[in-house]
C-alpha positions as a Markdown table, in Angstrom:
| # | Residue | x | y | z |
|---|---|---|---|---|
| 1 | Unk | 157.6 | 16.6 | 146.4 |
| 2 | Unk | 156.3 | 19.2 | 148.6 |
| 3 | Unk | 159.6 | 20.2 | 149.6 |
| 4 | Unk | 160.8 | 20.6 | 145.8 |
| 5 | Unk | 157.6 | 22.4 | 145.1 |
| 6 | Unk | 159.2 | 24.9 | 148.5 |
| 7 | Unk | 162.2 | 25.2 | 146.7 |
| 8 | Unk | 160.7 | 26.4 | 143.5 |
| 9 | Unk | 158.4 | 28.9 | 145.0 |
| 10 | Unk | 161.5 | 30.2 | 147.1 |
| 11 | Unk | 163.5 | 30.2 | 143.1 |
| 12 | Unk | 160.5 | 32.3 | 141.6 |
| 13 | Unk | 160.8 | 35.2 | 143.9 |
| 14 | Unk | 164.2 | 35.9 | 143.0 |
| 15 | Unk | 163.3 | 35.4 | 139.4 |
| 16 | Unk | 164.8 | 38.5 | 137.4 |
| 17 | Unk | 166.8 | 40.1 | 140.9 |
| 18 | Unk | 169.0 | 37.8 | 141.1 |
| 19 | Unk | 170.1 | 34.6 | 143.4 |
| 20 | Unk | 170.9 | 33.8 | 146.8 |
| 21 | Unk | 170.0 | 35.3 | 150.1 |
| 22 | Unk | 173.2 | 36.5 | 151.7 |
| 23 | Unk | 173.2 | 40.0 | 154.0 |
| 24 | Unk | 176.2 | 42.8 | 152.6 |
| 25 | Unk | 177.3 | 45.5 | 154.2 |
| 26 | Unk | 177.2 | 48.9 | 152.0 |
| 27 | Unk | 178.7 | 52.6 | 152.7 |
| 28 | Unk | 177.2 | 55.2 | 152.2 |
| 29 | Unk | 178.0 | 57.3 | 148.9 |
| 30 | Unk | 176.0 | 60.1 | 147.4 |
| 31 | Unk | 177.1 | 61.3 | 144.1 |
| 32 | Unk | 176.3 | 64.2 | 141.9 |
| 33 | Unk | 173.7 | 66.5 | 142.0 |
| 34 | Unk | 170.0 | 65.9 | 142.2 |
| 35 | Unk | 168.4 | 66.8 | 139.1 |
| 36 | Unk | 165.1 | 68.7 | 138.3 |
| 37 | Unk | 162.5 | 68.9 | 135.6 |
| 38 | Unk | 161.7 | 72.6 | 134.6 |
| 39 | Unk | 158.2 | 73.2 | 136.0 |
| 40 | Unk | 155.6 | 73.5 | 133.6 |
| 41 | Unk | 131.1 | 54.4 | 136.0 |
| 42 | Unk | 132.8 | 51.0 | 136.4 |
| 43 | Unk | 131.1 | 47.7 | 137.5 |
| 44 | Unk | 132.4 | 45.7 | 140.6 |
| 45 | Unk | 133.6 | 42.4 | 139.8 |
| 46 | Unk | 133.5 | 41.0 | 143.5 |
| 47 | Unk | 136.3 | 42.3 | 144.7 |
| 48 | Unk | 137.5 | 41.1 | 148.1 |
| 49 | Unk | 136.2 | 43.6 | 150.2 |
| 50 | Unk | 134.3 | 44.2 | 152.7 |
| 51 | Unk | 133.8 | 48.1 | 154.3 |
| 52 | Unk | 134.8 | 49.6 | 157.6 |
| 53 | Unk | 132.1 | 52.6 | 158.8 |
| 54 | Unk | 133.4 | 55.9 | 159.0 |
| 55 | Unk | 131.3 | 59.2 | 159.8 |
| 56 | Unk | 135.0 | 61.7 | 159.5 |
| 57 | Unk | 136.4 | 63.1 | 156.5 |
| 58 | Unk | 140.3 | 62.7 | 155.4 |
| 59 | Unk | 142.2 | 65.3 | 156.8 |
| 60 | Unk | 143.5 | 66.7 | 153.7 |
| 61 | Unk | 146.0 | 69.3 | 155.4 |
| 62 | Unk | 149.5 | 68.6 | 156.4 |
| 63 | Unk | 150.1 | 71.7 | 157.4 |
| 64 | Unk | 153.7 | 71.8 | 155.1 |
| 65 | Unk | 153.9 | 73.9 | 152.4 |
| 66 | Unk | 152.8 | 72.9 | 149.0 |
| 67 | Unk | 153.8 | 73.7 | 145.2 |
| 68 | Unk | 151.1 | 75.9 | 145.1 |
| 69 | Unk | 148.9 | 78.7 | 147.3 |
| 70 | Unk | 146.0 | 77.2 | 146.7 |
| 71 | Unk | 145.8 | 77.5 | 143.8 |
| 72 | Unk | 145.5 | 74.7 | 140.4 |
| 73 | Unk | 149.2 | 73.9 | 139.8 |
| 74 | Unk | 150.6 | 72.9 | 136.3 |
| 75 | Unk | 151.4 | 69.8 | 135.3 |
| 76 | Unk | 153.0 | 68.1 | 132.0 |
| 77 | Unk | 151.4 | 69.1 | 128.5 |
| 78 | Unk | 148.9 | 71.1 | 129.9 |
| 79 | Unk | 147.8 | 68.6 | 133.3 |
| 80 | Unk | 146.3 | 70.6 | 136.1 |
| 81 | Unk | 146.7 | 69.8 | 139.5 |
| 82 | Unk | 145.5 | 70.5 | 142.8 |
| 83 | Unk | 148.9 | 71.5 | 144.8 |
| 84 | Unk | 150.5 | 68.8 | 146.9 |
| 85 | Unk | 152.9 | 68.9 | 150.0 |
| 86 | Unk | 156.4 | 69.5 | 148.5 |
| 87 | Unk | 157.5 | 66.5 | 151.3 |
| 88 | Unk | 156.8 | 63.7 | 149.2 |
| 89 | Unk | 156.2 | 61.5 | 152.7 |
| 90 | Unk | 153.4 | 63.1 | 153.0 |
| 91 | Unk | 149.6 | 62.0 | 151.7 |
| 92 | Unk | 148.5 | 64.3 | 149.1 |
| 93 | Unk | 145.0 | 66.4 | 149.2 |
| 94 | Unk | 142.7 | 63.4 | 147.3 |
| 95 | Unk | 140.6 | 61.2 | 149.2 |
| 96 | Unk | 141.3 | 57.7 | 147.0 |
| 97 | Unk | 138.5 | 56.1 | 145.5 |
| 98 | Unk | 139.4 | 52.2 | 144.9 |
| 99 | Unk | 137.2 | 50.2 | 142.5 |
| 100 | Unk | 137.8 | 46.2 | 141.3 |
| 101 | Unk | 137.6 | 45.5 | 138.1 |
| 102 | Unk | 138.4 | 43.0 | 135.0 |
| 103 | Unk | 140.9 | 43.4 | 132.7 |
| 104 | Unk | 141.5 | 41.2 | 129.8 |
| 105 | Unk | 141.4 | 37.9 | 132.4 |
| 106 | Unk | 143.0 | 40.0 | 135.5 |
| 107 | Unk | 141.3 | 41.0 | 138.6 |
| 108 | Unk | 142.9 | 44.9 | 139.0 |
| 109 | Unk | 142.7 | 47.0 | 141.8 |
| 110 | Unk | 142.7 | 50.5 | 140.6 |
| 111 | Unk | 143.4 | 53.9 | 143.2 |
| 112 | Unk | 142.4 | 57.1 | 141.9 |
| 113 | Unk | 142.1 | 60.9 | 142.5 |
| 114 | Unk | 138.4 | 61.4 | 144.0 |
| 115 | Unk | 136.3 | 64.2 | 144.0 |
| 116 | Unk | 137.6 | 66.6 | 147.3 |
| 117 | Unk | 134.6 | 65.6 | 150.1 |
| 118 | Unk | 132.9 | 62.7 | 148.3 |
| 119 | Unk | 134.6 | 60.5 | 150.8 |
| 120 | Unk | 132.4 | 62.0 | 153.6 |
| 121 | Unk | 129.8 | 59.4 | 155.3 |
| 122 | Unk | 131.0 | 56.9 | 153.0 |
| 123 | Unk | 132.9 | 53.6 | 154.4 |
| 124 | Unk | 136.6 | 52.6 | 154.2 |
| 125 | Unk | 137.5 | 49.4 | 151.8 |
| 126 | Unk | 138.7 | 46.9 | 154.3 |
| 127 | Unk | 140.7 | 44.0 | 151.7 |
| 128 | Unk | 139.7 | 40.2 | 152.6 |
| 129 | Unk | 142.9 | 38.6 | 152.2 |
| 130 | Unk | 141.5 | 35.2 | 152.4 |
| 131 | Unk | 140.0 | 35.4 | 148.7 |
| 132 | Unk | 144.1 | 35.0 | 148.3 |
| 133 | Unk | 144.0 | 32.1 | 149.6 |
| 134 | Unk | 143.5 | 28.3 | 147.9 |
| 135 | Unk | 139.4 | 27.9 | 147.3 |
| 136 | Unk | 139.4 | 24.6 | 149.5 |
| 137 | Unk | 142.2 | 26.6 | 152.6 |
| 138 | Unk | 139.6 | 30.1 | 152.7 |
| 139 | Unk | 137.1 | 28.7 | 154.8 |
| 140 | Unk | 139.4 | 27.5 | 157.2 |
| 141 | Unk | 140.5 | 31.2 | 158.8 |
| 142 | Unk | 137.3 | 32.2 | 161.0 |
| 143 | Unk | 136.8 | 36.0 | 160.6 |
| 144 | Unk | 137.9 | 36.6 | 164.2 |
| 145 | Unk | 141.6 | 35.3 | 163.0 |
| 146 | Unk | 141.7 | 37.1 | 160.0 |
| 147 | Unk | 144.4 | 39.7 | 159.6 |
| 148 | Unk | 141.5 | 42.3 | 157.3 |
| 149 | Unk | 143.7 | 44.9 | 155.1 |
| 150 | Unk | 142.2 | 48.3 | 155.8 |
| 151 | Unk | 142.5 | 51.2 | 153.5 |
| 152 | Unk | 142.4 | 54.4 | 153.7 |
| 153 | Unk | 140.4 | 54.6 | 150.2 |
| 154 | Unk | 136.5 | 54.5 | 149.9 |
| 155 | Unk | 134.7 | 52.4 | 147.1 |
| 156 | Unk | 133.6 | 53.4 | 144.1 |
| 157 | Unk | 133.9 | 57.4 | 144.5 |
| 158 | Unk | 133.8 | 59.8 | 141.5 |
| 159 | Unk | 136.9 | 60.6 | 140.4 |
| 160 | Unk | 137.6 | 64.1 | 140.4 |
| 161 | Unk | 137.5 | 65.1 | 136.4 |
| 162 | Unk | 138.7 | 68.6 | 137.3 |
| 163 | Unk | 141.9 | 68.0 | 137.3 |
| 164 | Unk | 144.2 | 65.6 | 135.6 |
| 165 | Unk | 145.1 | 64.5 | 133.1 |
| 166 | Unk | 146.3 | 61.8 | 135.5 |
| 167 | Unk | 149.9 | 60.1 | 135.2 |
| 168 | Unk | 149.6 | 55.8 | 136.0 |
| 169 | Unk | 151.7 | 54.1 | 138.2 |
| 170 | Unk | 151.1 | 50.1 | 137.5 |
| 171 | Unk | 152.7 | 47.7 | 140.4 |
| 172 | Unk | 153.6 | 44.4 | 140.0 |
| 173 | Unk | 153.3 | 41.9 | 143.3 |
| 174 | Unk | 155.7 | 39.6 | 144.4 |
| 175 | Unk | 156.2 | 35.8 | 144.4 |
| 176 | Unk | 153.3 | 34.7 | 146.6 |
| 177 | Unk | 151.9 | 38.2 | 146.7 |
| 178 | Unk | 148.4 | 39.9 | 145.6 |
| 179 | Unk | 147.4 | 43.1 | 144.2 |
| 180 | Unk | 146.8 | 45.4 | 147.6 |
| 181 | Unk | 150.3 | 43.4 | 149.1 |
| 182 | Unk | 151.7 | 47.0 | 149.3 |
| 183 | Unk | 148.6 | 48.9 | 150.0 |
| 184 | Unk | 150.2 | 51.9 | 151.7 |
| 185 | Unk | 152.5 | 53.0 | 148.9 |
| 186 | Unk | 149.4 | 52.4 | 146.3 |
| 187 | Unk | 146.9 | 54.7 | 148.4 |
| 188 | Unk | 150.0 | 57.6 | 148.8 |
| 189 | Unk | 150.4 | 57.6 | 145.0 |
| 190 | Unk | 146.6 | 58.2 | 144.4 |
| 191 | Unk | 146.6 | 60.6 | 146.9 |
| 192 | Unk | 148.6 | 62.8 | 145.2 |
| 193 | Unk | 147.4 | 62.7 | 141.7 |
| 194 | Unk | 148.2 | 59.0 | 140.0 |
| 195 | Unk | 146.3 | 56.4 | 138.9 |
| 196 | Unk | 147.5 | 53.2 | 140.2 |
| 197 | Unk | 146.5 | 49.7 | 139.3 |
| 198 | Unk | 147.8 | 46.4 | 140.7 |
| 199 | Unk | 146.5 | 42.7 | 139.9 |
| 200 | Unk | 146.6 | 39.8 | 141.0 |
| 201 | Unk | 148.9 | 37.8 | 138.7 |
| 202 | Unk | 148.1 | 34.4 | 137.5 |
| 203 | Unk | 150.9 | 31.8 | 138.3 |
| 204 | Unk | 152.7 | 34.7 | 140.8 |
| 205 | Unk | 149.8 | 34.8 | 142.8 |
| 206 | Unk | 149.6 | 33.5 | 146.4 |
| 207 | Unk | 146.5 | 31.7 | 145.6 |
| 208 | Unk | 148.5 | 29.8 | 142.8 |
| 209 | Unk | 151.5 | 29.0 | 144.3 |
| 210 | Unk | 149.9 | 28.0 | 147.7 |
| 211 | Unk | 147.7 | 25.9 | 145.4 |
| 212 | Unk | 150.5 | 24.2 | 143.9 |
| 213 | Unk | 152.1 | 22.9 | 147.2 |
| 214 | Unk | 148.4 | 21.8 | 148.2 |
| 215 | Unk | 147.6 | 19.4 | 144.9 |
| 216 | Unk | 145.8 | 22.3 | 142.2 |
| 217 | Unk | 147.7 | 22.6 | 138.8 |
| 218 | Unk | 149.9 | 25.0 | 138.7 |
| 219 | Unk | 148.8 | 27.8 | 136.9 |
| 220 | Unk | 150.8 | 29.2 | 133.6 |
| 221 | Unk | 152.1 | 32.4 | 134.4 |
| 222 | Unk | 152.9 | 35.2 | 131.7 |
| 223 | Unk | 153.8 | 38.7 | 133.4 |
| 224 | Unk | 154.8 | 40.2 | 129.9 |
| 225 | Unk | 152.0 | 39.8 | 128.8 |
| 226 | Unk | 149.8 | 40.6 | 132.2 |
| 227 | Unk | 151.6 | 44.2 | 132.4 |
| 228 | Unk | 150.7 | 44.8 | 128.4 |
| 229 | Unk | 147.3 | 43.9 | 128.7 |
| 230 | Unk | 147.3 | 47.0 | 131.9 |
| 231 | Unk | 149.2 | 49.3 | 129.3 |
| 232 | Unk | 146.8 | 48.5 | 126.5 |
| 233 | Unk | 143.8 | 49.4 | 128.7 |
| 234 | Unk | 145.1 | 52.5 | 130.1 |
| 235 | Unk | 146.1 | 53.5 | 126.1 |
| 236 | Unk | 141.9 | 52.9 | 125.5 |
| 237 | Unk | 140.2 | 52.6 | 128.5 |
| 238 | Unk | 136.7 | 51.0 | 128.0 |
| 239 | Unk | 134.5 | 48.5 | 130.4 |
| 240 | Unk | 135.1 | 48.4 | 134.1 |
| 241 | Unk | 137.7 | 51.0 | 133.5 |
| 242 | Unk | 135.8 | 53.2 | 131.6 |
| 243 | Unk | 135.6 | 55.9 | 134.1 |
| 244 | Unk | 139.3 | 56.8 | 133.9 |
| 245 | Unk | 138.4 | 57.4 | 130.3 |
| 246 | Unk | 139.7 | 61.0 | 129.2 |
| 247 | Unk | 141.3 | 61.5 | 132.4 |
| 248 | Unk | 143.8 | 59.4 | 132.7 |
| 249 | Unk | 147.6 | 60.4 | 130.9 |
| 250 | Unk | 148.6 | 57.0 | 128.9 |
| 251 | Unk | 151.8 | 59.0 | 127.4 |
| 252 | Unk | 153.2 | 59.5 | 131.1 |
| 253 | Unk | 153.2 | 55.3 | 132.5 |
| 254 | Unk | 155.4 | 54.4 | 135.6 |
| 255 | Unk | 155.6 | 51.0 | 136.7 |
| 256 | Unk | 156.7 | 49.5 | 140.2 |
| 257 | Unk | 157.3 | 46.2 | 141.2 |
| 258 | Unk | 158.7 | 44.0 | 144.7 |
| 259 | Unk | 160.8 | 41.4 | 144.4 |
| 260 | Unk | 160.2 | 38.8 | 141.3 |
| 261 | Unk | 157.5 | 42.2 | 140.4 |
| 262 | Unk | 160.5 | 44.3 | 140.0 |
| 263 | Unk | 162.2 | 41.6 | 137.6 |
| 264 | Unk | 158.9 | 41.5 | 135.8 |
| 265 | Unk | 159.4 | 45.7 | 135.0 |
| 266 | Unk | 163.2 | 45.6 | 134.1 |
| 267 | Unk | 162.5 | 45.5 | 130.3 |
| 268 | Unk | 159.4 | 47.7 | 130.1 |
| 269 | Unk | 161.5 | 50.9 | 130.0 |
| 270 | Unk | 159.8 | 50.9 | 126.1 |
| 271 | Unk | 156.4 | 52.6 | 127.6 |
| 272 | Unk | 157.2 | 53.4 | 131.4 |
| 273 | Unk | 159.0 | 56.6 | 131.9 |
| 274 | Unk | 160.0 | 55.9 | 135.2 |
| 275 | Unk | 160.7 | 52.2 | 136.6 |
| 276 | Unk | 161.0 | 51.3 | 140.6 |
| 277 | Unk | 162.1 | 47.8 | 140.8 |
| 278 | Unk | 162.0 | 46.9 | 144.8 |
| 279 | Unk | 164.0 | 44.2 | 146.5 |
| 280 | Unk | 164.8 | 43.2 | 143.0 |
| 281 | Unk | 167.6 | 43.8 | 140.5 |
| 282 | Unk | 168.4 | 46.6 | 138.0 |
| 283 | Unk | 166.7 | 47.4 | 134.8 |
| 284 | Unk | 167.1 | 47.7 | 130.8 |
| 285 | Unk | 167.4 | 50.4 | 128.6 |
| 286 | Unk | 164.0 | 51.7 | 126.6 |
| 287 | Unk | 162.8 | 54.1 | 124.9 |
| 288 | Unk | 160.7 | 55.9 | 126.8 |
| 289 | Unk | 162.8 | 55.6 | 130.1 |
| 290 | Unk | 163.3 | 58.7 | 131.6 |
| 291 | Unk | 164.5 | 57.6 | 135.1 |
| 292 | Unk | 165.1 | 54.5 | 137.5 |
| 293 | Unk | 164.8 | 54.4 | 141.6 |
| 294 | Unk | 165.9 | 50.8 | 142.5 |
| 295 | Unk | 165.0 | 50.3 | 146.5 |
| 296 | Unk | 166.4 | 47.7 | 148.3 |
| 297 | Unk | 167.3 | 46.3 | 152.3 |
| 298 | Unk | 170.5 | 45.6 | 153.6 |
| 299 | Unk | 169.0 | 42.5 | 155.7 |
| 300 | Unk | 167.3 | 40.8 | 152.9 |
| 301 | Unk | 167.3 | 37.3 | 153.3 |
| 302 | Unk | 165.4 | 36.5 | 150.1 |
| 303 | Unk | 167.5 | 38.6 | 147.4 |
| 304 | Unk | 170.6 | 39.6 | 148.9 |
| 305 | Unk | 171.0 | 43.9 | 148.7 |
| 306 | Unk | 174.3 | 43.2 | 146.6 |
| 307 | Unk | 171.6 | 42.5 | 143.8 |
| 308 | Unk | 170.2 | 46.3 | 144.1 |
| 309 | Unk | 174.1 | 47.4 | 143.9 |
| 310 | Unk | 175.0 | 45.3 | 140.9 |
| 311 | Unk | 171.5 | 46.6 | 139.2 |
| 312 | Unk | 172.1 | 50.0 | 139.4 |
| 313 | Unk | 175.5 | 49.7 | 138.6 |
| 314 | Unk | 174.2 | 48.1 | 135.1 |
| 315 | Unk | 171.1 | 50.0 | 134.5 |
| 316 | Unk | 171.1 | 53.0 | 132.4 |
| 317 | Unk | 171.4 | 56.6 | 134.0 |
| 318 | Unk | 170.0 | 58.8 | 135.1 |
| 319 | Unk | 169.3 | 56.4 | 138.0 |
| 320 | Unk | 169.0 | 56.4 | 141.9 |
| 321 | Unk | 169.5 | 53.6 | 144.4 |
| 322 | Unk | 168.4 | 53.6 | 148.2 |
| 323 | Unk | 169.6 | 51.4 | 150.5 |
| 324 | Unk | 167.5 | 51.1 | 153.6 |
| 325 | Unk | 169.6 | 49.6 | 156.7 |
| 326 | Unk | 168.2 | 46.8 | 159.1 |
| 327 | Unk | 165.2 | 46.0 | 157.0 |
| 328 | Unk | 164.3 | 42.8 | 155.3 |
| 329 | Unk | 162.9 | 41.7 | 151.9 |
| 330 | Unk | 159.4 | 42.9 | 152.4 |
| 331 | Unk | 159.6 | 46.0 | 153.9 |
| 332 | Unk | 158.4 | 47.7 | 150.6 |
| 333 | Unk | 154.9 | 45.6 | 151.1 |
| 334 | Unk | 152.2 | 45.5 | 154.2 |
| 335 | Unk | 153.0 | 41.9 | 154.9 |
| 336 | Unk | 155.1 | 41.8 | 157.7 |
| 337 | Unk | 152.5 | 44.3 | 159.2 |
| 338 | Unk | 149.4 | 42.4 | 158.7 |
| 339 | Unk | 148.5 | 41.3 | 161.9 |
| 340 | Unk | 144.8 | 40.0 | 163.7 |
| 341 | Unk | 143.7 | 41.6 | 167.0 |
| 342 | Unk | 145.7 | 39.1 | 168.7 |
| 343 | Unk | 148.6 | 40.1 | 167.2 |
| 344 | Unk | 149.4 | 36.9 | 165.0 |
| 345 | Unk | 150.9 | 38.2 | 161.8 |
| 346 | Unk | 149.7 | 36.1 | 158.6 |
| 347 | Unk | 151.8 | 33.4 | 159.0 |
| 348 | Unk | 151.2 | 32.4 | 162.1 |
| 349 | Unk | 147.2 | 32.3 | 161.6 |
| 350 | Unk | 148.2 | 30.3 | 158.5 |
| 351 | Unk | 149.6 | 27.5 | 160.3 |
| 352 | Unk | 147.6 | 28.0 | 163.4 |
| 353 | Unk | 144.5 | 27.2 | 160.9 |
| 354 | Unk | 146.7 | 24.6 | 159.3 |
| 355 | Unk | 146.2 | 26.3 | 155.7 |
| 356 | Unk | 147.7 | 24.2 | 153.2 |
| 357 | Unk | 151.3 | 25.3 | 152.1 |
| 358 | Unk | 151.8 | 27.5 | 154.9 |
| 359 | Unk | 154.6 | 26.0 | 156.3 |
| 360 | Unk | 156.2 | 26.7 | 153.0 |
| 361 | Unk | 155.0 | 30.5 | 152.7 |
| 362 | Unk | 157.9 | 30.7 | 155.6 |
| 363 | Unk | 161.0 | 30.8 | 153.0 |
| 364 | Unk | 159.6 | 34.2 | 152.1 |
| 365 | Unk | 158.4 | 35.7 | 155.3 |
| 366 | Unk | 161.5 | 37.8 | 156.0 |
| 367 | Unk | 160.0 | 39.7 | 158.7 |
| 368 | Unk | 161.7 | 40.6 | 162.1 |
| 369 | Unk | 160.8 | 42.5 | 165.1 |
| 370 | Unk | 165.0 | 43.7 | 165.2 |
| 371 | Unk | 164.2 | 45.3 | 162.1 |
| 372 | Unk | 163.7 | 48.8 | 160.9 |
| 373 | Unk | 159.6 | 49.4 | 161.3 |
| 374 | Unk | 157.5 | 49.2 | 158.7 |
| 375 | Unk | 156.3 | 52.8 | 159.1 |
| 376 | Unk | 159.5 | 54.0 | 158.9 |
| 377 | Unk | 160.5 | 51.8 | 155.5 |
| 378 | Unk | 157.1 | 53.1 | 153.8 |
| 379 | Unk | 157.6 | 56.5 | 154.9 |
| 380 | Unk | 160.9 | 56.2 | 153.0 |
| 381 | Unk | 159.8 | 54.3 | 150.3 |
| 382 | Unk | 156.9 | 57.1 | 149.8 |
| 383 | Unk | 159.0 | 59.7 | 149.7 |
| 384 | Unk | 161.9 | 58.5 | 147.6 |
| 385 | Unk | 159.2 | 56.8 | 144.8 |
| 386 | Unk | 157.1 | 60.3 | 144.8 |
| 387 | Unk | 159.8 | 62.7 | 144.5 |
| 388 | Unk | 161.0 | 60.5 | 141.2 |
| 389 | Unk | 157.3 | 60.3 | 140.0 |
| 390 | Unk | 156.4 | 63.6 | 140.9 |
| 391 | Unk | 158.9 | 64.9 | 138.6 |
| 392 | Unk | 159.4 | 62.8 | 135.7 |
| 393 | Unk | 155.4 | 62.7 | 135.3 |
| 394 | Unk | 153.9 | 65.8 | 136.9 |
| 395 | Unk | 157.0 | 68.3 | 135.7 |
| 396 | Unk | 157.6 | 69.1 | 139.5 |
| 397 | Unk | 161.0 | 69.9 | 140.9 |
| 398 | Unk | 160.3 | 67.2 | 143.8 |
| 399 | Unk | 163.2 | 65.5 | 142.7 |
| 400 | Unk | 165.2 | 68.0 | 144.7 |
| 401 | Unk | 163.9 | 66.3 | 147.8 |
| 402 | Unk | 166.6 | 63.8 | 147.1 |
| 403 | Unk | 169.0 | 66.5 | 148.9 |
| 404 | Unk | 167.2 | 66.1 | 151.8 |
| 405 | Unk | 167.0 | 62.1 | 151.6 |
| 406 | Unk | 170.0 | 61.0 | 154.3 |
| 407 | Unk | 169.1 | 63.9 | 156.9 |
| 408 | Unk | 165.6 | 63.4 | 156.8 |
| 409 | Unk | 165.8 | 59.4 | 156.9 |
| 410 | Unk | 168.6 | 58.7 | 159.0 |
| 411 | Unk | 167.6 | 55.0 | 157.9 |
| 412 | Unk | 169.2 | 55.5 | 154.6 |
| 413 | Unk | 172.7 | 53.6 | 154.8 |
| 414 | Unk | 173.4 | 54.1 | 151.1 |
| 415 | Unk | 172.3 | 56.5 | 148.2 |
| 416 | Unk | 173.5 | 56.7 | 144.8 |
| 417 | Unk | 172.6 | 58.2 | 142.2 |
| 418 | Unk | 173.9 | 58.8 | 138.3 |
| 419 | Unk | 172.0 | 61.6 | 136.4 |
């Protein structure tokens, strides 16, 4: 039973990108030209943190040049923005306040645009991945094994009300994922000038689907519906997420999503303007669908990169794909990096502590030290993802940056793109 139960978690995370895992080669072909827009108090609900001191303030200078001198730059329908490095690798000027809160029945992470220096003497959030865990399997990782998450986002700092409106960014995990499972791209989006929420998704959920293997019911699992309730709630934001209230753009909605997450977002193109399905497939036509960035790695062994190819090939333009080369199905999350400070990565302190289902977690754990490094993968993914945000919902021309994509990344082994 427990081996069919394997098989069906390893199914679900291919769910909407497509079937088996099998590595294909790709050349590299870059079409057309890169286009350009024209410029123009919550409560905590427990989240699973604990905080990291701190007595230094975020270095907010890069020391590359920006969209502006200083000065407020423009944004959509009247936004105004503090100016941001035009190298969309880079961290923007924000310190990111982080905050947990309830929506509808989801616990969401939400990243946001702080006030500039509210961050000093405050602590770091530092994510307990354990609360992801099975109720009866958390106990069972001592804190001295435990891989903590560490962000480089304070809790519960104001968010800075003069600027914005902000564009939204909602990410969807992956099959056995949780909401901060990509942590590094989340705190780079709210660092320059999105708000970005993630939740834990009921029946996608690594607590869930360990659960499952380990005797719990398996628990119902509706992502429609999850990613409406986070639309609804941006559209009227009231409760726990009432500070985002007036500040927050609900007309300009992106939405991200790895691996069974980027199947969940193929059809939402009806309210997100921009969709970035990872390690997933393609995506439908909508409404308000502006543009598409599908990322994907050439070594996946989970969804095999000829998925990314045949989804951009079907999704509707204008539309970019990346192919990264030597990387493996979770380089777009913080998984593979999540290590303790013995250097055992979460699957090996899984089955070291003899967590329940662990053994199974393994069909996804595509992680290799042969590949491309993480740093590398989210300093691609960063910059790709921001240059197509940047300009679809701030009215930059960052999407010019993809000119600079292949020199800049020599990692890239395929770009596409259809405007």
């Amino acid at each position: 039973m427990r081996r069919l139960l394997a098989l069906t978690l390893f199914t679900a995370a291919c769910n909407g990108s497509g079937g088996a895992a099998t590595e294909t080669d790709a050349t590299t072909t870059t079409t057309g030209e890169t286009a350009a827009t024209a410029d123009t108090d919550a409560t905590s609900t427990g989240a699973p943190t604990t905080t990291a001191p701190t007595t230094t303030e975020t270095d907010t200078s890069t020391g590359d040049d920006t969209t502006g001198a200083g000065a407020d730059v423009p944004g959509c329908a009247g936004g105004s923005f503090l100016p941001v490095p035009k190298d969309t690798s880079l961290p923007g000027p924000w310190p990111v306040g982080a905050r947990t809160v309830t929506i509808g029945g989801l616990t969401v992470e939400v990243w946001y645009p702080a006030e500039l220096g509210s961050e000093a003497g405050q602590e770091k959030v530092r994510y307990d991945i354990r609360t992801g865990l099975p109720d009866a399997e958390q106990g069972k990782v001592p804190d001295a094994d435990n891989p903590w998450q560490d962000c480089e986002c304070w809790q519960g700092l104001p968010l800075d009300v003069d600027h914005g409106p902000y564009p939204a960014v909602i990410f969807v995990h992956g099959t056995a994922g949780f909401r901060s499972q990509s942590l590094e791209h989340m705190v780079h989006w709210a660092s320059r000038g999105f708000v970005v929420l993630a939740a834990d998704h009921p029946g996608l959920w690594l607590k869930d689907l360990l659960g499952s293997l380990c005797g719990v019911p398996m628990v119902p699992q509706n992502l429609a519906d999850d990613i409406g309730q986070l639309v609804a709630a941006l559209a009227a934001p009231a409760g726990d997420l009432a500070f985002i209230a007036g500040h927050v753009d609900a007309e300009r909605i992106a939405m991200a999503g790895h691996s069974a997450g980027g199947g969940a977002i193929a059809d939402a193109g009806g309210s997100a303007r921009v969709l970035i399905p990872m390690a997933a497939g393609g995506v439908e036509a909508g409404a308000a669908l502006e543009s598409t960035l599908i990322l994907g790695a050439l070594s996946d062994e989970v969804v095999a990169y000829s998925k990314q190819q045949e989804g951009f090939e079907s999704s509707p333009a204008p539309k970019r794909l990346v192919g990264i080369a030597d990387a493996g199905h979770l380089a777009f999350s913080s998984l593979c990096s999540l290590k303790n400070t013995q250097g055992q990565d979460f699957l090996q302190i899984a089955q070291e502590n003899n967590v329940c289902g662990a053994q199974f977690a393994s069909l996804l754990f595509d992680c290799s030290p042969d590949y491309t490094p993480d740093t590398t993968s989210w300093e691609l993914t960063q910059y790709a993802s921001s240059a197509v945000l940047e300009s679809v919902l701030r009215c930059t021309d960052a999407a010019d940056n993809f000119d600079e994509l292949q020199a800049k990344f020599p990692e890239v082994a395929e770009f596409q793109e259809a405007l």
